[in-house]
C-alpha positions as CSV (number, residue, x, y, z in Angstrom):
1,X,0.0,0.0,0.0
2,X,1.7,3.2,-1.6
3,X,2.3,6.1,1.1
4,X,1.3,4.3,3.9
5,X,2.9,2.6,7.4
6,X,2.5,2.0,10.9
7,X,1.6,4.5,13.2
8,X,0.4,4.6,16.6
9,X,-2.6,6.7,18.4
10,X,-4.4,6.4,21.7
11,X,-2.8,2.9,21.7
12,X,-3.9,1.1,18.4
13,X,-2.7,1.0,15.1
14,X,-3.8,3.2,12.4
15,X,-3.0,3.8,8.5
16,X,-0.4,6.6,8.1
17,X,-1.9,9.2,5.5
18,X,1.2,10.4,4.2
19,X,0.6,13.9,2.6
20,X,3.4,14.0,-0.2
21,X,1.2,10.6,-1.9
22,X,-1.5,13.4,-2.5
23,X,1.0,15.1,-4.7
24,X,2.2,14.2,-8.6
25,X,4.1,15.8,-10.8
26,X,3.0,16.6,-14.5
27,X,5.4,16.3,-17.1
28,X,3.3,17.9,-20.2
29,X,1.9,14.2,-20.4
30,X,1.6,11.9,-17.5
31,X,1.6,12.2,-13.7
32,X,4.9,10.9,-11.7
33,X,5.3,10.3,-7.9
34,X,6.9,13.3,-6.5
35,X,9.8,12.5,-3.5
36,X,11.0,14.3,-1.0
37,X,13.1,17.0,-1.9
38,X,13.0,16.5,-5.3
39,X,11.1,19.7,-6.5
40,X,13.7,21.6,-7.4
41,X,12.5,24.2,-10.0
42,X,12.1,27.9,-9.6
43,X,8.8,28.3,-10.6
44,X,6.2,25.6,-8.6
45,X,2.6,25.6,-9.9
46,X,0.3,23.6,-7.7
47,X,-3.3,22.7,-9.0
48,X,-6.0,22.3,-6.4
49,X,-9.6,20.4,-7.4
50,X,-12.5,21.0,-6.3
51,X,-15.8,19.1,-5.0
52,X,-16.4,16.3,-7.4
53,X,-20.1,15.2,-7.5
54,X,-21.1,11.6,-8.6
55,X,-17.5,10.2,-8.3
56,X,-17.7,8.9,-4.7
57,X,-18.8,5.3,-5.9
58,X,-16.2,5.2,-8.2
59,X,-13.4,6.4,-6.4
60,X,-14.9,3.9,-3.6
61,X,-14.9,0.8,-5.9
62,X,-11.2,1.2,-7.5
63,X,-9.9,2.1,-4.8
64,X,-11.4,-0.9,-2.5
65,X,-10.2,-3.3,-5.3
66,X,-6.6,-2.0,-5.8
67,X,-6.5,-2.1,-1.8
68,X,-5.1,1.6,-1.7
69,X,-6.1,4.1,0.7
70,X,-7.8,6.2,-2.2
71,X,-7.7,6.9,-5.9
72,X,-5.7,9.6,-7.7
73,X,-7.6,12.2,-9.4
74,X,-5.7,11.6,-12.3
75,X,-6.7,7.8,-12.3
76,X,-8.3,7.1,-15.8
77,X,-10.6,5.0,-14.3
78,X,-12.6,7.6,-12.9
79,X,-15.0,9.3,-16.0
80,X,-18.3,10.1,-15.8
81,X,-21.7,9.6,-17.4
82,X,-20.4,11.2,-20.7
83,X,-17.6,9.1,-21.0
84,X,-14.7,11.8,-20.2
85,X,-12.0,11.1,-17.6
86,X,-12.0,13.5,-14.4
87,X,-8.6,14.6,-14.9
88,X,-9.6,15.7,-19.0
89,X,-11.6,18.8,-17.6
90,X,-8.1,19.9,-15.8
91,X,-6.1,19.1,-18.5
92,X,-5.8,22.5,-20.7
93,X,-4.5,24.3,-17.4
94,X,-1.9,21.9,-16.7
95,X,-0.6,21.4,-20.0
96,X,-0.7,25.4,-20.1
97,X,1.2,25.3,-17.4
98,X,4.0,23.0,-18.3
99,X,4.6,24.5,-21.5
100,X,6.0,27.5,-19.9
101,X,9.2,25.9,-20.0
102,X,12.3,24.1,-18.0
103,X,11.8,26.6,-15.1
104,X,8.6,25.5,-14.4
105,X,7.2,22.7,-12.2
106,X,3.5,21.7,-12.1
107,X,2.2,19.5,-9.1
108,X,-1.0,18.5,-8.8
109,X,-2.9,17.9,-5.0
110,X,-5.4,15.2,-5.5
111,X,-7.8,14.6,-2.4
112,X,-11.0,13.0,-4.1
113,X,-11.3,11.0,-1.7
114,X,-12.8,13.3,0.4
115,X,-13.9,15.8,-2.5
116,X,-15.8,13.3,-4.0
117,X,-19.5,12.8,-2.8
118,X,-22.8,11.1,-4.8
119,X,-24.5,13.3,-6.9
120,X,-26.8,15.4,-4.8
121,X,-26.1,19.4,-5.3
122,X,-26.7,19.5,-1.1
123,X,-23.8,17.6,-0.5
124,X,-21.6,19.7,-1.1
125,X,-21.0,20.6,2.4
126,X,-19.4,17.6,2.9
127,X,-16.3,18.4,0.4
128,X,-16.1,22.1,1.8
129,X,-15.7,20.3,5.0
130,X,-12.1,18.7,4.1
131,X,-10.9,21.4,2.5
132,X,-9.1,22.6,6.0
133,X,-7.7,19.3,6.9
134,X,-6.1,19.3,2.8
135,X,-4.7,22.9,2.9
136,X,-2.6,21.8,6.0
137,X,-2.1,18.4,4.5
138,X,-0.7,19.9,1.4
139,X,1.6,22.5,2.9
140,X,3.3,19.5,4.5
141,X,3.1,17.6,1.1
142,X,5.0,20.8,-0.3
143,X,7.7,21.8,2.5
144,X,8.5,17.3,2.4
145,X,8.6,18.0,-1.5
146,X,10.9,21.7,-2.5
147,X,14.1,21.1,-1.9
148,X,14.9,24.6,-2.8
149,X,13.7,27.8,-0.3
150,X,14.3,29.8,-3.6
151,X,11.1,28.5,-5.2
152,X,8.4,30.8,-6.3
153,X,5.5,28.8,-5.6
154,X,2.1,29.2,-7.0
155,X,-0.9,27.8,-5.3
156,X,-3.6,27.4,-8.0
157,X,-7.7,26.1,-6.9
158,X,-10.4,25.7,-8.1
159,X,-14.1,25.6,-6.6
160,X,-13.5,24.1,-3.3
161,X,-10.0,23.1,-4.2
162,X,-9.5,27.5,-3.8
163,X,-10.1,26.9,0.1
164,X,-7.7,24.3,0.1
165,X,-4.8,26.6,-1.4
166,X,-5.6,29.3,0.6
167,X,-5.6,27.1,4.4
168,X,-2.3,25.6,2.7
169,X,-0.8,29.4,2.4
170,X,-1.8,30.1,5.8
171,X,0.0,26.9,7.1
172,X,3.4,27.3,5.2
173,X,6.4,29.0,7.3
174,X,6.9,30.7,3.8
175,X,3.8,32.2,2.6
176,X,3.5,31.5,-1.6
177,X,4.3,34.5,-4.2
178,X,0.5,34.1,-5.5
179,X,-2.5,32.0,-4.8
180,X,-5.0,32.1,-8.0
181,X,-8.7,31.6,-7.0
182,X,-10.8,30.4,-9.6
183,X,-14.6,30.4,-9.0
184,X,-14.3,30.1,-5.5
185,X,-18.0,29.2,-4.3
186,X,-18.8,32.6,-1.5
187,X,-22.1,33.5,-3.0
188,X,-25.9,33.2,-1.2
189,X,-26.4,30.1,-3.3
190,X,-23.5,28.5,-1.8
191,X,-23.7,29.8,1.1
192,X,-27.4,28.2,1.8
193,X,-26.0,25.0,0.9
194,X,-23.3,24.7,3.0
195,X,-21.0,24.8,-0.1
196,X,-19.4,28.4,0.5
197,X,-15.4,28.8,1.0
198,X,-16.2,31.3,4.2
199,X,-12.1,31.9,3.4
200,X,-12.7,35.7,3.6
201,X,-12.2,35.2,7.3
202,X,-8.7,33.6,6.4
203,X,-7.7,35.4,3.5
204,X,-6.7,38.5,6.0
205,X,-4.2,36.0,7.7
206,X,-1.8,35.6,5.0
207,X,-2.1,39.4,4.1
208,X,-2.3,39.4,0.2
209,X,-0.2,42.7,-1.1
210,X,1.5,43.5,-3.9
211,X,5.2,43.5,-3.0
212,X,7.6,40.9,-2.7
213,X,7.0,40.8,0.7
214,X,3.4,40.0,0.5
215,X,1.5,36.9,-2.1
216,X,-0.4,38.1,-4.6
217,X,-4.2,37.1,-4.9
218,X,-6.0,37.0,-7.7
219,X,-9.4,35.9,-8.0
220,X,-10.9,34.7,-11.0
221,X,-15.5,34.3,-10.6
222,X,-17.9,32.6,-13.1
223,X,-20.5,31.4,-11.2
224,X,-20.9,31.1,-7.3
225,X,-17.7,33.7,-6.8
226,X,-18.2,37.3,-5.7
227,X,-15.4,40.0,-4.9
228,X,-13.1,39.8,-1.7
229,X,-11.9,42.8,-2.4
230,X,-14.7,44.8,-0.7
231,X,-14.0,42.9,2.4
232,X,-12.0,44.6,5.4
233,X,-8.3,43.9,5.0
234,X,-8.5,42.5,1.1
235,X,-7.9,45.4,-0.6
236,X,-5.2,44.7,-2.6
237,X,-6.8,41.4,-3.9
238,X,-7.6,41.4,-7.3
239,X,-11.4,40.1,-8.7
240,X,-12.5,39.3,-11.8
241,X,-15.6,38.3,-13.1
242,X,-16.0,36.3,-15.8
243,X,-18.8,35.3,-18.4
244,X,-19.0,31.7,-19.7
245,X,-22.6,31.5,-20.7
246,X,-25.0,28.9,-20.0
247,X,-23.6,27.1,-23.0
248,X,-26.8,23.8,-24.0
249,X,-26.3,21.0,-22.4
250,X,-28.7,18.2,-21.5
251,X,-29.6,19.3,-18.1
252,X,-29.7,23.0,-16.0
253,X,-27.2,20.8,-13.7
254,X,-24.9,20.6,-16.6
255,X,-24.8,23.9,-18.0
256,X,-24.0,24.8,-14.7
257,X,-21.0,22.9,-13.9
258,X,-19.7,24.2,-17.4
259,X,-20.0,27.5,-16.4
260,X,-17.9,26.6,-13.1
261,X,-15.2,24.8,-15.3
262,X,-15.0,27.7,-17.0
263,X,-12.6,29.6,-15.0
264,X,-10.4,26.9,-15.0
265,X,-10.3,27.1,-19.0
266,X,-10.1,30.8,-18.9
267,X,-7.1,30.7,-16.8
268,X,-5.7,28.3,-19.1
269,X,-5.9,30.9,-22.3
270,X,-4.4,33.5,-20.1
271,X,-0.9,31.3,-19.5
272,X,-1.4,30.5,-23.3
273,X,-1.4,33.6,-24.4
274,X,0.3,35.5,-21.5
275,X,1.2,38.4,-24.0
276,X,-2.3,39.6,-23.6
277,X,-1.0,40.7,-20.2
278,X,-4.4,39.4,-18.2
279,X,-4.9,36.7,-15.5
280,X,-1.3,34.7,-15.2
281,X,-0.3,37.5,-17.8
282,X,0.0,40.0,-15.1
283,X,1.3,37.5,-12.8
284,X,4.6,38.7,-10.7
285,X,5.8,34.8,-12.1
286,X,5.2,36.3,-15.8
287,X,7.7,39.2,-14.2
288,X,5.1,41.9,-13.9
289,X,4.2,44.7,-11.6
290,X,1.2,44.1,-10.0
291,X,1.1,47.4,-7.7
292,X,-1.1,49.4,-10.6
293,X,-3.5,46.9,-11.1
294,X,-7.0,47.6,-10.8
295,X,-8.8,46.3,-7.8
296,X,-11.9,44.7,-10.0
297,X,-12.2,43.8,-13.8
298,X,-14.6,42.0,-15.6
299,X,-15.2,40.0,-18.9
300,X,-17.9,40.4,-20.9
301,X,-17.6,38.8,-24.2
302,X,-16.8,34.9,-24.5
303,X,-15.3,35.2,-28.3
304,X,-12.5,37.7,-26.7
305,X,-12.5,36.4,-22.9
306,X,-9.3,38.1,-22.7
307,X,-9.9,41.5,-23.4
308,X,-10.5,43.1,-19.6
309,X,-12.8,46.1,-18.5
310,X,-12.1,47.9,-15.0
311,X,-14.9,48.0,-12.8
312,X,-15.8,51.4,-11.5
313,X,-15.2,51.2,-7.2
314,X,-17.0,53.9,-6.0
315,X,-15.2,54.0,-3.1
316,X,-11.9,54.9,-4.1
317,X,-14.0,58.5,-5.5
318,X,-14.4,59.2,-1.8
319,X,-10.7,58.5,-0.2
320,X,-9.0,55.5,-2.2
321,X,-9.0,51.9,-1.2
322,X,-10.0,50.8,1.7
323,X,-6.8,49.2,3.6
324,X,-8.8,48.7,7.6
325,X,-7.7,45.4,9.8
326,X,-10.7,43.0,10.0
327,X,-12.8,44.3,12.9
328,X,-13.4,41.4,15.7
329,X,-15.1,41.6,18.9
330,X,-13.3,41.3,21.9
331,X,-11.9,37.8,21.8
332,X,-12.7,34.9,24.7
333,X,-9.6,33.3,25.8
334,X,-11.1,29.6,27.2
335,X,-9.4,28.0,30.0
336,X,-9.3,25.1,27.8
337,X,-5.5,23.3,27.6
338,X,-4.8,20.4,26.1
339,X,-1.8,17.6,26.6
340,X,-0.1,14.7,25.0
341,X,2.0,12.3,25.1
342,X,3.0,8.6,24.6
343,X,1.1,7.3,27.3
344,X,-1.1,9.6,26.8
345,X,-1.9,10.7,23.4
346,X,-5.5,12.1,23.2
347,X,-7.2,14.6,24.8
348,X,-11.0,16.7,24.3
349,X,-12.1,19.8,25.8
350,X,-16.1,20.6,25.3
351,X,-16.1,24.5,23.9
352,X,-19.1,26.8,23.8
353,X,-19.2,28.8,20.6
354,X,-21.4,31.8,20.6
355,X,-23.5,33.4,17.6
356,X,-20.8,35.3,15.9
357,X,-18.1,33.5,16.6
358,X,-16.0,32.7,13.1
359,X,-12.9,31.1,14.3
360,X,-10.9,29.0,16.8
361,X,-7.2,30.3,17.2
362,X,-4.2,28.6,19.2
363,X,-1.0,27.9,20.1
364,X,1.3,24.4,19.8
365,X,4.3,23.3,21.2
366,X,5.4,20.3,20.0
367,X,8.8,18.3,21.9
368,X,10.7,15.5,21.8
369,X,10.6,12.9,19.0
370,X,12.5,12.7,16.2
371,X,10.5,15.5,13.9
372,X,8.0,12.9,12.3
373,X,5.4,13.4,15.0
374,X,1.9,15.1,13.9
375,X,-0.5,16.5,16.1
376,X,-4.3,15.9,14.6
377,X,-7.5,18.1,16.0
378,X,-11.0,17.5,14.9
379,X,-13.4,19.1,15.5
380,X,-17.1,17.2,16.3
381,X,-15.5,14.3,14.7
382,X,-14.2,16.3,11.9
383,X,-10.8,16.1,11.0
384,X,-9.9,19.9,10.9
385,X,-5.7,20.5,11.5
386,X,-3.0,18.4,11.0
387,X,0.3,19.5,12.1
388,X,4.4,17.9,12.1
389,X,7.2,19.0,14.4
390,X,9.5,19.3,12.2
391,X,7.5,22.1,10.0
392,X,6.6,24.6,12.3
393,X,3.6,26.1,12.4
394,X,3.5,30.0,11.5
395,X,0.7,32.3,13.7
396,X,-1.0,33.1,10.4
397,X,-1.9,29.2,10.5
398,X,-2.8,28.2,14.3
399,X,-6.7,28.3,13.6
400,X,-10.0,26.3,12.9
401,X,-12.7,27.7,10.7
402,X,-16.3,27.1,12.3
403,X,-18.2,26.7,9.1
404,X,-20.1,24.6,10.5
405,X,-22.7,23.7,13.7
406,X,-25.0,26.5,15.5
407,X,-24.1,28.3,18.3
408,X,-23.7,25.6,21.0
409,X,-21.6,22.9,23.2
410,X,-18.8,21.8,20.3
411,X,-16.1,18.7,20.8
412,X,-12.3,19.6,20.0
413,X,-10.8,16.2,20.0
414,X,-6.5,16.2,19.9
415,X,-4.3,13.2,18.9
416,X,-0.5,12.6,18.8
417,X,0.1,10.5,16.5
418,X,4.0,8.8,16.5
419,X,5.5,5.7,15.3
420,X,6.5,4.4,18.3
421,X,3.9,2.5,21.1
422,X,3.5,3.8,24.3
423,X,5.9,0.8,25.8
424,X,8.7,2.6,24.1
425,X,8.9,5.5,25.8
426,X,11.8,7.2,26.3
427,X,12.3,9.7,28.4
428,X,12.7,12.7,25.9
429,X,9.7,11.1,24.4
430,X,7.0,13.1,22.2
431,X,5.0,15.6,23.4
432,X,2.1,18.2,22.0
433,X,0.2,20.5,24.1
434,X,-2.6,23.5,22.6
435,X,-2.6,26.5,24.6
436,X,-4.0,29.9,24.9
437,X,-7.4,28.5,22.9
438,X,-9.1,31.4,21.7
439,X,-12.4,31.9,19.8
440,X,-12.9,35.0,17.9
441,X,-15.7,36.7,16.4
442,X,-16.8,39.6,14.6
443,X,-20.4,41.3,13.6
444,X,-20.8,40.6,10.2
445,X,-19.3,36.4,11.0
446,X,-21.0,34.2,8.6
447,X,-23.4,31.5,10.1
448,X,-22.1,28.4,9.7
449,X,-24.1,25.4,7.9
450,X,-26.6,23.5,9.8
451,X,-29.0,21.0,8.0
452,X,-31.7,22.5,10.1
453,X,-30.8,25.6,9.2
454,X,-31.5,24.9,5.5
455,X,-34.6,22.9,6.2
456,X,-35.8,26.0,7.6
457,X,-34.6,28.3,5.0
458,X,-36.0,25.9,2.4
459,X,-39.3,26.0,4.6
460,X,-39.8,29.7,5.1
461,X,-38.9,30.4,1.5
462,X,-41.5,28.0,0.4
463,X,-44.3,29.4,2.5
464,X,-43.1,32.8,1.5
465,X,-43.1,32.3,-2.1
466,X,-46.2,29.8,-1.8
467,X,-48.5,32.7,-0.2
468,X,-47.0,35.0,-2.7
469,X,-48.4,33.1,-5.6
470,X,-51.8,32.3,-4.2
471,X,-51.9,36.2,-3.3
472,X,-51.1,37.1,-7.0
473,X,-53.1,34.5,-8.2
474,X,-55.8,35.4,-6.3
475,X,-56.0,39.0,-7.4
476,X,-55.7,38.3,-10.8
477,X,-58.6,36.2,-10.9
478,X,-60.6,38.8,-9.6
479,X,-59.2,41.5,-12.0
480,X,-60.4,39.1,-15.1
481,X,-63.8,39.1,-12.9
482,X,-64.1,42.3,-12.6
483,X,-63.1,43.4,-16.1
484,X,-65.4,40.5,-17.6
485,X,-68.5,42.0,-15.9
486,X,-67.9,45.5,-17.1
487,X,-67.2,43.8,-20.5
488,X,-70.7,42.1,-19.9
489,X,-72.3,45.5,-18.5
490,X,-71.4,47.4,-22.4
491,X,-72.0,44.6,-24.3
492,X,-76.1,44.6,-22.5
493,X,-75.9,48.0,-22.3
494,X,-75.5,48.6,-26.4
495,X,-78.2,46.0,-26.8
């Protein structure tokens, strides 16, 4: 079984997940196994995916049969009901991608496992719910993988896939020089559903800029997107909107996922023809400035997709951008600690979260060992944070998004995880302890998703629109009523 060994937690044995499996290199034609240290290019692309409907089965099946952990997204295998392979509708992008030349590397961080669900458009909450665990997962996969500290890297997502890169950025000692959105679901659509990113709330943490000293974020909308840059402390991210058309395709369903693709095939064009001087054309990896860019553009015509418009912020007509910290409310420091070790390497603490509160923050100190050690915290069974003691975690990264659950009692389970049993212990053996737990909120904090909460929306919308119709219905009928008898009155009248 590729990528996995022995590892021990809360005294049994359990399959080691090893992040850097996740990650393959593509070579212009085919995927390779990427080892440790061996990404040595100065340029590093990274492609994220995104929620994959109607491939959990799939994935399931070949990946039970070939008695491996889970199925690469790359996997041929794994098409759908028109017959195309998953990894086809990525394939412009990468290819793109690699053609820039020698220079360039192009990874790709499969987690389809997890991403993949049946095909039911309220699932979708599900997939949004790994994306924190994969962001840390992959910035481990990536500091195992560069062996160079010179590397520009360029975290690249897509739908879902976007929250991924950005939890990865925040989790990296060294932040990335850009992470690329593309269609990154944060509209009332997806937010109803459970689907939305809710990364505005982490965005702030990485502090997108455009210097050297700060990553560059551009973000690229189609369909479920809307602007960041509007948002308190994002106003040097870049959004633009895009129009694919609803294009015909058999179902609604379909012409919708097309127009979601559709950023990732935009994108594609813009490395292609990078000359144009649009999307990875003003890129800081094309060698561009990026400090007189426009905070918000948008494409209108799908025959010229590349030719850009600025959209008017009124804002900057009354004092420029707006550049103001995100405002919180006073934070609530918990007395909550938590500490591990060999003999005793789990812990929970019960925490009451409060309407309004967005996020979880911490600290970690990790000792002892020999570096391989990971701490793991879930969150109501939820595998949320993932952390190694030999990559440090930066502040910008010490968090847990609460996207999900109402205000309420909430369970923050932590394991150390090691590859040694508890009979072993030495006396510098392993040890993990979370600290100073904090949760923060702020006025304007998203709620998170609840399946009651939908059920009610879903409910109250229905009786809403329901009384609406009859309403409207009703007083039309009686205006044909009324206008048939006066019709009636003339017409016995001229008799």
């Amino acid at each position: 079984m590729a990528g996995v060994g022995t590892r021990y937690a809360t005294g049994s044995v359990t399959a080691w997940d090893s992040p850097l499996r996740r990650l393959s290199r593509f070579d212009g034609v085919t995927f390779h196994r990427v080892e440790p240290g061996s990404v040595t290019a100065p340029y590093v692309h990274v492609f994220i995916h995104g929620w994959q409907p109607g491939y959990r089965l799939l994935e399931r099946m070949y990946a039970i049969g070939d008695r491996v952990p889970s199925l690469p997204t790359w996997d041929p295998r794994l098409v759908d009901a028109l017959g195309r392979t998953l990894n086809s509708y990525h394939a412009q992008l990468l290819e793109a991608l690699d053609a820039l030349g020698d220079d360039h590397c192009v990874l790709h961080y499969s987690w389809i496992d997890e991403a993949a669900t049946d095909l039911d458009m309220m699932m979708a909450y599900r997939s949004r719910q790994a994306t924190q665990i994969n962001g840390r997962r992959l910035a481990l996969g990536l500091q195992e993988s560069l062996g160079t500290d010179q590397a520009q890297l360029h975290l690249i997502g897509h739908s879902h896939g976007s929250a991924v890169a950005v939890h990865a950025a925040a989790a990296l000692a060294r932040t990335p020089r850009q992470v690329t959105l593309l269609d990154a679901p944060e509209n009332g659509i997806s937010r109803l559903s459970g689907a939305a990113n809710l990364i505005d709330v982490v965005l702030p943490r990485i502090k997108p800029g455009r210097d050297a000293e700060h990553p560059f974020v551009d973000s690229y909308a189609s369909v479920f997107g809307r602007p960041y840059n509007r948002k308190p402390g994002l106003s040097e991210v870049v959004d633009v909107s895009l129009y694919g058309g609803l294009a015909f395709r058999p179902t609604f369903v379909d012409a919708i996922s097309g127009a979601h693709l559709y950023a990732i095939d935009w994108y594609a064009l813009s490395v292609r023809e990078a000359h144009q001087g649009v999307g990875y054309g003003w890129s800081p990896l094309h060698g561009m400035d990026v400090k007189g860019l426009f905070p918000s553009y948008h494409s209108r015509r799908r025959k010229r997709s590349l030719v850009m418009r600025r959209r008017t912020e009124w804002l900057r007509l009354f004092g420029g951008r707006r550049k103001v910290p995100m405002i919180t409310r006073p934070s609530r420091i918990t007395s909550a600690e938590l500490h591990l070790s060999l003999r005793s390497p789990a812990a929970a603490q019960v925490l009451r979260i409060l309407p309004g509160d967005g996020l979880i923050e911490f600290d970690i100190q990790m000792t002892g060992g020999d570096g391989t050690e990971e701490l793991h915290l879930d969150l109501d069974a939820v595998p949320v944070f993932v952390a190694q003691s030999r990559f440090p975690i930066p502040r910008s990264g010490r968090y847990i998004v609460l996207a999900d659950g109402a205000a309420g009692d909430h369970l923050l389970t932590a394991r150390l995880v090691t590859g040694k049993p508890a009979s072993d212990a030495p006396t510098d053996s392993p040890r993990a302890s979370i600290t100073n737990i904090t949760l923060v909120s702020w006025p304007d904090a998203a709620l998170g998703f609840t399946v009651e909460r939908v059920t009610t929306t879903a409910f109250v919308t229905g009786v809403i629109a329901g009384t609406l119709g009859t309403v409207t219905t009703q007083t039309l009928v009686r205006g044909v009523r009324r206008v048939v008898r006066v019709l009636a009155a003339v017409y016995r009248s001229q008799r």
